[in-house]
Backbone as a printed PyTorch tensor [residue, N CA C, xyz], in Angstrom:
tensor([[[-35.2310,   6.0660,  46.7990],
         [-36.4880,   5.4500,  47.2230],
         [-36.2740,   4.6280,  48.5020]],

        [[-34.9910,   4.0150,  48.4100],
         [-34.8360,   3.1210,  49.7900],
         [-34.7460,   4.3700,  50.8780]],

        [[-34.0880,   4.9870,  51.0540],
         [-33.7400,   6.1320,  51.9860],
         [-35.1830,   6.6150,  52.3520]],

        [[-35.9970,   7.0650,  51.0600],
         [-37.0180,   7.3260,  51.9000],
         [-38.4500,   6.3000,  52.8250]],

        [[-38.4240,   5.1890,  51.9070],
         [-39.1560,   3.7570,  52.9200],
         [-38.3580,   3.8970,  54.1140]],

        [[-37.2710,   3.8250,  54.4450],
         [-36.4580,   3.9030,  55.5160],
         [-36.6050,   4.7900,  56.7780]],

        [[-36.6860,   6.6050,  55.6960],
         [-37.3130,   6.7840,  57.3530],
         [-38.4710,   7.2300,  57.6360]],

        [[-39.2370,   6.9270,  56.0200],
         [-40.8510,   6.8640,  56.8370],
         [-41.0860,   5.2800,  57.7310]],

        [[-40.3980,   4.8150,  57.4960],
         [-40.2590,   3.2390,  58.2480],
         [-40.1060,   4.1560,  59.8420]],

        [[-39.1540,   4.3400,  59.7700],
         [-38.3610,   5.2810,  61.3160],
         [-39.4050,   5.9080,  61.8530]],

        [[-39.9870,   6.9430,  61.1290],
         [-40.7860,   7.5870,  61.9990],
         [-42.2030,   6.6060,  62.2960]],

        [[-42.4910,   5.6560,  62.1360],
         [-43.6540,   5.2150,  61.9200],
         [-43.1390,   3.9460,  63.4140]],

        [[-42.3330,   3.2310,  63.1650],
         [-41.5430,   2.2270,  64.1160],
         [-41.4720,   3.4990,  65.0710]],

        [[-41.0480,   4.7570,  65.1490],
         [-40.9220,   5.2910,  66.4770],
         [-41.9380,   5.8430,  67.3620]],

        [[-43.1370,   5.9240,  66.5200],
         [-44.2890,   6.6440,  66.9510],
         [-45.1410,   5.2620,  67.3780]],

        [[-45.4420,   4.1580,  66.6920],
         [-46.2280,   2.9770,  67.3200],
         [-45.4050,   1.9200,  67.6820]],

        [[-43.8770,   1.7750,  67.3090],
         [-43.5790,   0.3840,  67.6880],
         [-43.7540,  -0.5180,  66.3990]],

        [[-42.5970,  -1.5110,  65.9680],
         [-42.2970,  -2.2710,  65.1870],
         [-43.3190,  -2.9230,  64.4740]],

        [[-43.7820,  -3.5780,  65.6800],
         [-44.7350,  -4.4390,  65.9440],
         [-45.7380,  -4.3730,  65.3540]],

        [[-46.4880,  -3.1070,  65.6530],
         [-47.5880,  -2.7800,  64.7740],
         [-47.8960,  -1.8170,  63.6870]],

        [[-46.2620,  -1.5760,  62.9480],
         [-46.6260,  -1.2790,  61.7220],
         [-46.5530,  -2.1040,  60.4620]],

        [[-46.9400,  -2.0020,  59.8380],
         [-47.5400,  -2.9370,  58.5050],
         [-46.5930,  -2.4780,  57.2720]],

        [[-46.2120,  -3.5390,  56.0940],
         [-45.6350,  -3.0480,  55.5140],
         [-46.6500,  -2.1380,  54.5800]],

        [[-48.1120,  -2.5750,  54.9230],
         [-49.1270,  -1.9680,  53.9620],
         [-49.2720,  -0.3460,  54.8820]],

        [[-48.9380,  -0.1070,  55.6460],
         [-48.7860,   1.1460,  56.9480],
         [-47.6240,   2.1010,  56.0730]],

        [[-46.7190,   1.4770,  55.9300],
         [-45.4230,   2.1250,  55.2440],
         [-45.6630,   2.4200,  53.5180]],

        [[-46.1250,   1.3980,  52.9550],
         [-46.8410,   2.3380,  51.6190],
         [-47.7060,   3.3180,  51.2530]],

        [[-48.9080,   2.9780,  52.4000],
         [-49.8790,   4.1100,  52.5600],
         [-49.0610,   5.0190,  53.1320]],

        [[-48.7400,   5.6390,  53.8240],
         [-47.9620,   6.5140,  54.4640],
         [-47.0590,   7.4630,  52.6460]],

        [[-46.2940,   6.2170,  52.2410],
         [-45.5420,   7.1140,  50.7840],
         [-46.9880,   7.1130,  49.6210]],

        [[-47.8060,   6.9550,  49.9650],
         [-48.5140,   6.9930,  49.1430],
         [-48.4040,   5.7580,  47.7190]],

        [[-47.9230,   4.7590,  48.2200],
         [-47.4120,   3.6090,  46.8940],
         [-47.9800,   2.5850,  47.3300]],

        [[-48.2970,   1.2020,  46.6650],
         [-48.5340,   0.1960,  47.0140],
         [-47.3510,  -0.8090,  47.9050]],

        [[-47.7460,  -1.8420,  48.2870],
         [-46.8250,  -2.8370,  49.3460],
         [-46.2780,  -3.2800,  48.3930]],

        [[-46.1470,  -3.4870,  47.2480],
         [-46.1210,  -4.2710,  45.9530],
         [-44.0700,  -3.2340,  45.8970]],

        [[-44.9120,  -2.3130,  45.6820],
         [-43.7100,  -1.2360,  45.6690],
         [-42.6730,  -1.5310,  46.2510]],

        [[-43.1170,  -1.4090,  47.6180],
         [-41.9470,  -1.6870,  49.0100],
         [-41.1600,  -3.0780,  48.6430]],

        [[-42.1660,  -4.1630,  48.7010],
         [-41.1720,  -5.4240,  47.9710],
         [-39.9900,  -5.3820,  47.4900]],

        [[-39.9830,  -3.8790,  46.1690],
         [-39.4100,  -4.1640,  45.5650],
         [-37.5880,  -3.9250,  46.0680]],

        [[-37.7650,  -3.0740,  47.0900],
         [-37.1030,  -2.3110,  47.4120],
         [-36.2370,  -3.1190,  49.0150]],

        [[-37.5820,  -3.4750,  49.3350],
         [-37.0320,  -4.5230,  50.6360],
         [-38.1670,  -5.6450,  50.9590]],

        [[-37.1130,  -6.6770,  50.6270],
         [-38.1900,  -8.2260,  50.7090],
         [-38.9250,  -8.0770,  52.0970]],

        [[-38.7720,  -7.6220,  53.2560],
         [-39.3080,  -8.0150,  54.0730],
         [-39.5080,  -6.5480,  55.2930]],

        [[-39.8910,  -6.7090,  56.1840],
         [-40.2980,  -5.2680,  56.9880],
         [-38.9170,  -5.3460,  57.9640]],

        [[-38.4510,  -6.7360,  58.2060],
         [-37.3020,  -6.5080,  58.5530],
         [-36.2390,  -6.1880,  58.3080]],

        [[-36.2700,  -6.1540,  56.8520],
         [-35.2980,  -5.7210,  56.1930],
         [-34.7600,  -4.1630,  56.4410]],

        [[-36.2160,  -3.6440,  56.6030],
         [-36.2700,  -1.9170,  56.5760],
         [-35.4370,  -1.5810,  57.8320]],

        [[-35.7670,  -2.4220,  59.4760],
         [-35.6540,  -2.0870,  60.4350],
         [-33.6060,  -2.1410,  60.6390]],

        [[-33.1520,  -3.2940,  59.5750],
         [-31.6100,  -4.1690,  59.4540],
         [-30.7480,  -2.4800,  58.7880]],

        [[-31.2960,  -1.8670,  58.1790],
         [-31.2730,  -0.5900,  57.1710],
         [-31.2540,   0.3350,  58.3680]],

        [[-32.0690,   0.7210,  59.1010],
         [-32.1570,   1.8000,  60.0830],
         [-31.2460,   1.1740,  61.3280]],

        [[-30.7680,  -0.0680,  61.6450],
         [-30.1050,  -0.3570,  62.2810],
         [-28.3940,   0.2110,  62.3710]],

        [[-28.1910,  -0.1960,  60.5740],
         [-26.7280,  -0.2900,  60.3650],
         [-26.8520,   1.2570,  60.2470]],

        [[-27.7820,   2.1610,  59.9270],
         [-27.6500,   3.6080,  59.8730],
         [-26.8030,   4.2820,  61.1960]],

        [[-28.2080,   3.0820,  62.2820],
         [-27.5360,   3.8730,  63.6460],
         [-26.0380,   3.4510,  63.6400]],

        [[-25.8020,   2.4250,  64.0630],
         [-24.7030,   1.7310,  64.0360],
         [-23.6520,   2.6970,  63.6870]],

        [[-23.3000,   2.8130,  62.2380],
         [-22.8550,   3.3830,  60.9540],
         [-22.4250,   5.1120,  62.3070]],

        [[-23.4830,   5.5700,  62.4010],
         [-23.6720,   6.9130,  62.9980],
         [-22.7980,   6.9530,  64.4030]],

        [[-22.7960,   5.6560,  64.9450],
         [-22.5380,   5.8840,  66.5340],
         [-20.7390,   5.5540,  66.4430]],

        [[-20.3280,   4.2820,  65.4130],
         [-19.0090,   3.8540,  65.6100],
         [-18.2750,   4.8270,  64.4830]],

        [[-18.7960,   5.7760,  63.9060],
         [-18.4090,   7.4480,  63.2550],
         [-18.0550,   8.0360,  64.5910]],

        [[-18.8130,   8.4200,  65.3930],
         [-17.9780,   9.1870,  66.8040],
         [-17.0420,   8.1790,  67.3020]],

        [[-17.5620,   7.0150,  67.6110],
         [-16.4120,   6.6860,  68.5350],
         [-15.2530,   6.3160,  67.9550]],

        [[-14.7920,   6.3550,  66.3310],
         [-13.5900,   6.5710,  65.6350],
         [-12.6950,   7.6330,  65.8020]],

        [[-13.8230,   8.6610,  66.0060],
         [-12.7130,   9.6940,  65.6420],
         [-12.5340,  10.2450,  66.8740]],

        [[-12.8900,   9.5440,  67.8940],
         [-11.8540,   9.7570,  69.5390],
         [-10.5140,   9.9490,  68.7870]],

        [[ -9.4380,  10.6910,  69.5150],
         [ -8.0540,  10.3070,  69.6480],
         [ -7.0860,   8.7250,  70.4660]],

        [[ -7.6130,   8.1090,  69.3560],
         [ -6.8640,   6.9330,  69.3520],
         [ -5.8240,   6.3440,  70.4260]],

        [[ -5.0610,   7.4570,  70.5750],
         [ -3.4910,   7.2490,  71.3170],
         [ -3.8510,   7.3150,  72.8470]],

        [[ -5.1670,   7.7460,  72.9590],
         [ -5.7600,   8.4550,  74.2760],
         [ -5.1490,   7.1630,  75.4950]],

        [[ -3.9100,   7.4150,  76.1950],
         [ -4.1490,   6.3930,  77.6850],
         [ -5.4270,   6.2080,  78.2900]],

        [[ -6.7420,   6.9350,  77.9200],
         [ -7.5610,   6.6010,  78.4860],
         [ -8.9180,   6.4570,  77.4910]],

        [[ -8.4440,   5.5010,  76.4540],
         [ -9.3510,   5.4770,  75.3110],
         [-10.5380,   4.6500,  75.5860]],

        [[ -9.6980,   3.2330,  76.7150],
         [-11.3530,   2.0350,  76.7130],
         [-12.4060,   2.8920,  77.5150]],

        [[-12.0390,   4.2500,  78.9240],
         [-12.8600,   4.7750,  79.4630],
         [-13.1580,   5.8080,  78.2220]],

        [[-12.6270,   6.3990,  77.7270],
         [-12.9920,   7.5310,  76.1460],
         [-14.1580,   6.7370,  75.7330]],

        [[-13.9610,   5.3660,  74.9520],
         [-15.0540,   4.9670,  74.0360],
         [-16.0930,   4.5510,  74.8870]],

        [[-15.3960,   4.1910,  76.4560],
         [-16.9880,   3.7210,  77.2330],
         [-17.9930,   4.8420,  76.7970]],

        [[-17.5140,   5.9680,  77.5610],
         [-18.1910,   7.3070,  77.6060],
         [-18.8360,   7.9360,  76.4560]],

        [[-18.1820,   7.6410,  75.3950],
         [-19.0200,   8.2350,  73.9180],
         [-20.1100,   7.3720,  73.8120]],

        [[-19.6620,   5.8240,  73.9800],
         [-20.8040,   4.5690,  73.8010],
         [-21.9840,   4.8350,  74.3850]],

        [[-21.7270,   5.3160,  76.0690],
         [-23.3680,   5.6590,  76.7010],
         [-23.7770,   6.6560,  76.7770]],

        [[-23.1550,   7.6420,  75.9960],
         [-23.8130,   9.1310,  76.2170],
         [-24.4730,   8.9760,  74.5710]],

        [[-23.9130,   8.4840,  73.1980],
         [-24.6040,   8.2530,  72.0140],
         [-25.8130,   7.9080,  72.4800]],

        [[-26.4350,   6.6770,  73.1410],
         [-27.2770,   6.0250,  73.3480],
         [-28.2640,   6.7190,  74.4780]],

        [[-27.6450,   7.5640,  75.7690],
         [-28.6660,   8.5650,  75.9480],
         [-28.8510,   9.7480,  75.4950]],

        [[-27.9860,  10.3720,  74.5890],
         [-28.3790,  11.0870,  73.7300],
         [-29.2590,  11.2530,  72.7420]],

        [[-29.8040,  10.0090,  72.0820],
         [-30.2810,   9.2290,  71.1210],
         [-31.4550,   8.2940,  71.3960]],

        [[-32.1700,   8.3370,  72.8800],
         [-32.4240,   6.8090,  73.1250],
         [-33.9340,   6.6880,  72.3520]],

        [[-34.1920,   7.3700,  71.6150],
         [-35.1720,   6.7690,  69.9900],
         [-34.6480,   5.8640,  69.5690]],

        [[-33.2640,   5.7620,  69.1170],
         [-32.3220,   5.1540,  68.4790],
         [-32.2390,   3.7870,  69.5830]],

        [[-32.3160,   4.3140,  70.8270],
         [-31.8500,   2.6040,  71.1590],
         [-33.1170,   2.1090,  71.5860]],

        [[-34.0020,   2.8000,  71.8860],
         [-35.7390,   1.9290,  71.5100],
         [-35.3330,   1.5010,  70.4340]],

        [[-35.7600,   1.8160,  69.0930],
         [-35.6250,   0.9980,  68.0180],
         [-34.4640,  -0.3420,  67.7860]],

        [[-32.6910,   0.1070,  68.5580],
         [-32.4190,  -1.0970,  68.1680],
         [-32.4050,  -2.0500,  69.2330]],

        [[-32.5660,  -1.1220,  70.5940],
         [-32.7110,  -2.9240,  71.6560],
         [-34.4160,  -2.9080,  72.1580]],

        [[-35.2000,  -2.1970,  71.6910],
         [-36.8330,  -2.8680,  72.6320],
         [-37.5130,  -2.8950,  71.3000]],

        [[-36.9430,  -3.1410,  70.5280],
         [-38.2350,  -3.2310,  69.3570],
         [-39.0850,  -4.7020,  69.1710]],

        [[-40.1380,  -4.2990,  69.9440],
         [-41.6840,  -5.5380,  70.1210],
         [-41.2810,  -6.4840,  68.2470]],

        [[-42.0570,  -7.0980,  68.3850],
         [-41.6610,  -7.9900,  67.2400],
         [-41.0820,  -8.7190,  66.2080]],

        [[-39.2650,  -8.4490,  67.5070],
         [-38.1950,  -8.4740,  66.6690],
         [-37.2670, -10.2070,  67.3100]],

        [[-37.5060, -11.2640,  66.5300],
         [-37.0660, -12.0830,  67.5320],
         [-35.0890, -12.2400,  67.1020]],

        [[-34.8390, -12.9760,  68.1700],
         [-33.1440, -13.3320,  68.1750],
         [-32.9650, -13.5270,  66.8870]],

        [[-33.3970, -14.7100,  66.1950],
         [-32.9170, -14.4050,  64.7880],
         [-32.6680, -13.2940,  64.1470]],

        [[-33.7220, -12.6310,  64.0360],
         [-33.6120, -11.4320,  63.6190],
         [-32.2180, -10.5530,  63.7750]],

        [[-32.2840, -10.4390,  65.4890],
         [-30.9110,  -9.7540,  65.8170],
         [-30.0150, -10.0850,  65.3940]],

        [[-29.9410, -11.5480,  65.3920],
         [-27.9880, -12.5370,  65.1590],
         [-27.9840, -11.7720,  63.8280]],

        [[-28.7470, -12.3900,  63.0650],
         [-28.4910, -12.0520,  61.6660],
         [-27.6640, -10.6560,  60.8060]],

        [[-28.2540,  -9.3840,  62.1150],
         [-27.8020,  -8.3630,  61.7820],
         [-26.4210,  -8.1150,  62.7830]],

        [[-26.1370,  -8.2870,  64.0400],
         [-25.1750,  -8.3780,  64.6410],
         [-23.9240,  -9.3870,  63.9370]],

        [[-24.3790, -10.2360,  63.5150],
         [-23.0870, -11.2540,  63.4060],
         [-22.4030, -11.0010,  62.0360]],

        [[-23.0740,  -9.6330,  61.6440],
         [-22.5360,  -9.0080,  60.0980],
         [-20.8450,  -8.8500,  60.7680]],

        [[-20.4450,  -9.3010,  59.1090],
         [-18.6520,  -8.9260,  59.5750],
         [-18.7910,  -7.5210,  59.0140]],

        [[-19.2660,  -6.9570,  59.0080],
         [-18.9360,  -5.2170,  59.0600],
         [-19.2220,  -5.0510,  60.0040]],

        [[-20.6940,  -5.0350,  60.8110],
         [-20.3950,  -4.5210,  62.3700],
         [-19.3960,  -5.0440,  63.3630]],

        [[-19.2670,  -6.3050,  63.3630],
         [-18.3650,  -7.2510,  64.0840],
         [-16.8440,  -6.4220,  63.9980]],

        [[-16.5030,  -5.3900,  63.1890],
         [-15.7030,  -5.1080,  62.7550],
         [-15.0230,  -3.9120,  63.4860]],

        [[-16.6980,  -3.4540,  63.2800],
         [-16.1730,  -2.1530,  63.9760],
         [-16.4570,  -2.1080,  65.4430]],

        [[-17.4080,  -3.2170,  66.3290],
         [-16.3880,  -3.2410,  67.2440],
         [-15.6340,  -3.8100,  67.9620]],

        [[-14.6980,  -4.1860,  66.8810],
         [-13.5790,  -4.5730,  67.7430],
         [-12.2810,  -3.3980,  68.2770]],

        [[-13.1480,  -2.1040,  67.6840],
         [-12.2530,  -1.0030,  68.2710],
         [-12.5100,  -1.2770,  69.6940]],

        [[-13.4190,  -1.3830,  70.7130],
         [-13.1460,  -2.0520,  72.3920],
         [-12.5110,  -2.9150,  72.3180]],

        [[-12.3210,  -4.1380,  71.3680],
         [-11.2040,  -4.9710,  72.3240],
         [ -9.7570,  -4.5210,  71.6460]],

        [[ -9.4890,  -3.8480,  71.3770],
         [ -8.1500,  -3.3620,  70.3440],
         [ -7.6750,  -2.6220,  71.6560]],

        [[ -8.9220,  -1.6690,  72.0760],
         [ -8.6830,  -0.8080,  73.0360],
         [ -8.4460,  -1.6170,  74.2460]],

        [[ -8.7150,  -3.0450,  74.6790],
         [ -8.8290,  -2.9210,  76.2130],
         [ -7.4880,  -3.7690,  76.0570]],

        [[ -7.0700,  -4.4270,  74.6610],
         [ -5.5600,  -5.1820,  74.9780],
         [ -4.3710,  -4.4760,  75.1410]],

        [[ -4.7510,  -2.8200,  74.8940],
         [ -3.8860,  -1.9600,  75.3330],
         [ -3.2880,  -2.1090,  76.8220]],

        [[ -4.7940,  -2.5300,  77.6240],
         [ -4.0100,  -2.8210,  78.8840],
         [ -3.8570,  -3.7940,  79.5900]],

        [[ -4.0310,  -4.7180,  78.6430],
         [ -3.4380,  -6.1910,  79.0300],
         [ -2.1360,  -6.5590,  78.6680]],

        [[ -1.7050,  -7.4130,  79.7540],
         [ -0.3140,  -7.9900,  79.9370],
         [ -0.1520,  -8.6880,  78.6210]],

        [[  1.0780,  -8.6230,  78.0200],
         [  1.5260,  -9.4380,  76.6010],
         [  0.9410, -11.0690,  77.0040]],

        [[  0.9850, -11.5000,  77.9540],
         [  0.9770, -13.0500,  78.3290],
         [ -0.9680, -13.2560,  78.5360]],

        [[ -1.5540, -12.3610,  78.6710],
         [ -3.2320, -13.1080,  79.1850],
         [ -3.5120, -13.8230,  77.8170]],

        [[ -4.3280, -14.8360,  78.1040],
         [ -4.8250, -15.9830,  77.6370],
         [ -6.1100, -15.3940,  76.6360]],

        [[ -6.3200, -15.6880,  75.6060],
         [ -7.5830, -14.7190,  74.5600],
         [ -8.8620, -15.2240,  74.9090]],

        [[ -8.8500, -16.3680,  75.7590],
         [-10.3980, -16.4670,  76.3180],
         [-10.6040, -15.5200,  77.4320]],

        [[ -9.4980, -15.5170,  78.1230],
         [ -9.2320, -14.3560,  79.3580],
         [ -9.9420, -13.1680,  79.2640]],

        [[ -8.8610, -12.5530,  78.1200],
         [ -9.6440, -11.3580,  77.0860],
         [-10.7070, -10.8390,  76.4480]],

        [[-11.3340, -11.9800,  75.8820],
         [-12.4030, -12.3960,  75.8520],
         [-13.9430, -12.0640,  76.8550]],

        [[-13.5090, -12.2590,  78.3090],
         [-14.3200, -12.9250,  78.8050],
         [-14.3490, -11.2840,  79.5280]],

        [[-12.9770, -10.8530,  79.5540],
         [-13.1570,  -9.2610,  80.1720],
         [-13.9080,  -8.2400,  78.6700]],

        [[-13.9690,  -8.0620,  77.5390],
         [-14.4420,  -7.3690,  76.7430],
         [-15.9650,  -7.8780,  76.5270]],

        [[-16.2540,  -9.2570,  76.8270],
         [-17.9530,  -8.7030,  77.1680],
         [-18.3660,  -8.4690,  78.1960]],

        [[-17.9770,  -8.8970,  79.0520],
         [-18.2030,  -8.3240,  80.2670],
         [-18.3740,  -6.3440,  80.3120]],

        [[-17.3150,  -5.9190,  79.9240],
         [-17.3570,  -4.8320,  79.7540],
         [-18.4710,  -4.6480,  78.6120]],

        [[-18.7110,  -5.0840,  77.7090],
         [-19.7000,  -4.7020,  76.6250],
         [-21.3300,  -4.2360,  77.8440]],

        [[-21.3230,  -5.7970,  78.5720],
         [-22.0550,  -5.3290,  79.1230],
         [-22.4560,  -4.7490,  80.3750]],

        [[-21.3930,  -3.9800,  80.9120],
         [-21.2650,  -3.1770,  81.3610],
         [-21.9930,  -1.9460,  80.9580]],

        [[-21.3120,  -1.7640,  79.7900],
         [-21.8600,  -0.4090,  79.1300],
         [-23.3530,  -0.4220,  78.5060]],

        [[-23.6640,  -1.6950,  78.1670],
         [-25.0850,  -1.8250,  78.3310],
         [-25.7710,  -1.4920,  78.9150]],

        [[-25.4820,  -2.3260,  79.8840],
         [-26.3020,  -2.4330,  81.2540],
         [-26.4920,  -1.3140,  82.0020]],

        [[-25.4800,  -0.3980,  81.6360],
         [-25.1990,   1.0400,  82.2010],
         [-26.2170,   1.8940,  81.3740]],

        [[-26.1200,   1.6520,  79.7090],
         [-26.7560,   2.8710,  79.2730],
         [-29.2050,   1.8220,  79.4430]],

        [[-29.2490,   0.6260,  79.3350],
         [-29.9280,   0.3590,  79.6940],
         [-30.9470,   0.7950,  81.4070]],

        [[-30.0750,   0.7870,  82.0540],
         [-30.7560,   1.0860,  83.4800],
         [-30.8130,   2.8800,  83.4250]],

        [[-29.9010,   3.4010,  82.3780],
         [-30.3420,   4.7870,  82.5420],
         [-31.6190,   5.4250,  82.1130]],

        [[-31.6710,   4.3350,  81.0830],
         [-33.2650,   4.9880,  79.8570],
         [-34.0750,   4.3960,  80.2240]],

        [[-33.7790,   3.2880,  81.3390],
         [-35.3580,   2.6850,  81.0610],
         [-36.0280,   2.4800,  82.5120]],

        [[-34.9420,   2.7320,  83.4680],
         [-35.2010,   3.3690,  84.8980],
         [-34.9020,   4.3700,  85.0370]],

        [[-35.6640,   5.6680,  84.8500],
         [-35.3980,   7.2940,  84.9790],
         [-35.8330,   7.6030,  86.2330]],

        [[-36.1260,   6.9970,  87.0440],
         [-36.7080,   7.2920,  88.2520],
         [-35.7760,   7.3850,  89.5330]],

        [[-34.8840,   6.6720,  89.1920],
         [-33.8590,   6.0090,  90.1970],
         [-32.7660,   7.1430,  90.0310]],

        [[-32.1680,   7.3190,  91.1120],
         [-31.3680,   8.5780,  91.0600],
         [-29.6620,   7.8710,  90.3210]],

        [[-29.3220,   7.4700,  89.7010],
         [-28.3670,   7.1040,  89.5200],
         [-26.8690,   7.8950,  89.4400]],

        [[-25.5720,   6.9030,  89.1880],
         [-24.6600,   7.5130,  89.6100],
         [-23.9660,   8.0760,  87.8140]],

        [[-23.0130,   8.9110,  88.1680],
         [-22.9900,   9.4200,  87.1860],
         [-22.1550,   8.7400,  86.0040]],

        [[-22.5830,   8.5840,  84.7240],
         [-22.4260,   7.9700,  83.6910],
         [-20.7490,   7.7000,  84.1170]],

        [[-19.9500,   8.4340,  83.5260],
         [-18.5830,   8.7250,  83.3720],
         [-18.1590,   8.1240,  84.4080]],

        [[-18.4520,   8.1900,  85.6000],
         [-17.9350,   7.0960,  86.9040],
         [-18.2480,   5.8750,  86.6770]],

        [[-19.6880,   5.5180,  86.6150],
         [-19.9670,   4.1830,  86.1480],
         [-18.9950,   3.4580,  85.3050]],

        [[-18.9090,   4.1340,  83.7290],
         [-17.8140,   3.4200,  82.6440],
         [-16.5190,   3.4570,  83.3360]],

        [[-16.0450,   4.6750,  84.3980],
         [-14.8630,   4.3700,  84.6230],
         [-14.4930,   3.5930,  85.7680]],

        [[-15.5930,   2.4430,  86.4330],
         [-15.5930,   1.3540,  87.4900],
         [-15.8200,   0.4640,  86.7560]],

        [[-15.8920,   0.6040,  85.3570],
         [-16.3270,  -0.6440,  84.7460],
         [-15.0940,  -1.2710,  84.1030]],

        [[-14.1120,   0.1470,  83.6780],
         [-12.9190,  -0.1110,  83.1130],
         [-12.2230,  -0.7400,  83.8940]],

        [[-12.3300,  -0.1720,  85.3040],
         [-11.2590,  -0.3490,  86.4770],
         [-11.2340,  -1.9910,  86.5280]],

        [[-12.3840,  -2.6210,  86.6170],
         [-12.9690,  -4.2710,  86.5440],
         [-12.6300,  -4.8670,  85.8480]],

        [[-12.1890,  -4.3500,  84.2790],
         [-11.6840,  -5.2640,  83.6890],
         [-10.4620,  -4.8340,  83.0460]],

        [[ -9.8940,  -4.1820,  83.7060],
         [ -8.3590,  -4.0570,  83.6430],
         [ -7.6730,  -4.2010,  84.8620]],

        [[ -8.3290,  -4.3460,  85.7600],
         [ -7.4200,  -5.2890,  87.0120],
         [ -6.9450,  -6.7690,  86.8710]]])
């Protein structure tokens, strides 16, 4: 029953936007009362935290099963990271532009120690090419940077299509170059 609130949730969040679906939208739709849904998920955010960790769940599944040993794994996982996300970008409407979703919301589901977890496969990967001696704020300060890098990279691709841009795989691999110098 959760699985299916979930992705009549999905298709309903992808066709109008977060914002304006109702949890009474999502029962009518299964044909059940809101009463129902309650039971299943206290809140409409709950549904969206569910289709989140799905994606999530779905995207750090590929970028595991890269070959690990790869000398060129932090550019490897850049490259799986922004091609998932334009491959997918339903998936990243729903988890970065979704209208009626405030910061709380996000922390709450980001600051999970299961996602937190998984990725720390980028910084596992980028201390590969750091000197035994850099400082962990150092480290630190280069793995978000790079995070958002790859953001910012797969962001300006989906949401400025107009702009002739440069090609993905170069991008992540000037991004690597930046924070492994």
């Amino acid at each position: 029953m959760r699985r299916e609130i979930a992705d009549i949730a999905k298709r309903l969040f992808q066709e109008d936007g977060y914002a304006k679906i109702s949890i009474r939208r999502i029962a009518s739709e299964m044909g059940c009362s809101p009463m129902t849904l309650y039971k299943y998920y206290p809140a409409k955010i709950d549904i969206l935290r569910t289709l989140w960790a799905d994606v999530f769940s779905d995207l750090f599944d590929q970028l595991e099963a890269l070959p690990q040993a790869s000398e060129s794994l932090l550019c490897d996982l850049g490259a799986a990271y922004v091609r998932y996300w334009l491959n997918h970008t339903e998936y990243y409407r729903l988890v970065f532009i979704s209208d009626g979703v405030t910061q709380s919301d996000v922390s709450i589901f980001l600051d999970s120690p299961a996602l937190v977890q998984r990725f720390s496969i980028f910084g596992r990967a980028l201390t590969s090419y750091s000197p035994e001696n850099i400082h962990s704020d150092k480290l630190k300060l280069k793995l978000d940077a790079y995070m958002c890098f790859l953001n910012g990279i797969t962001h300006n691709l989906i949401t400025i299509s107009g702009y002739q841009w440069s090609d993905p795989d170069r991008l992540v691999s000037l991004a690597v170059s930046a924070v492994t110098d």
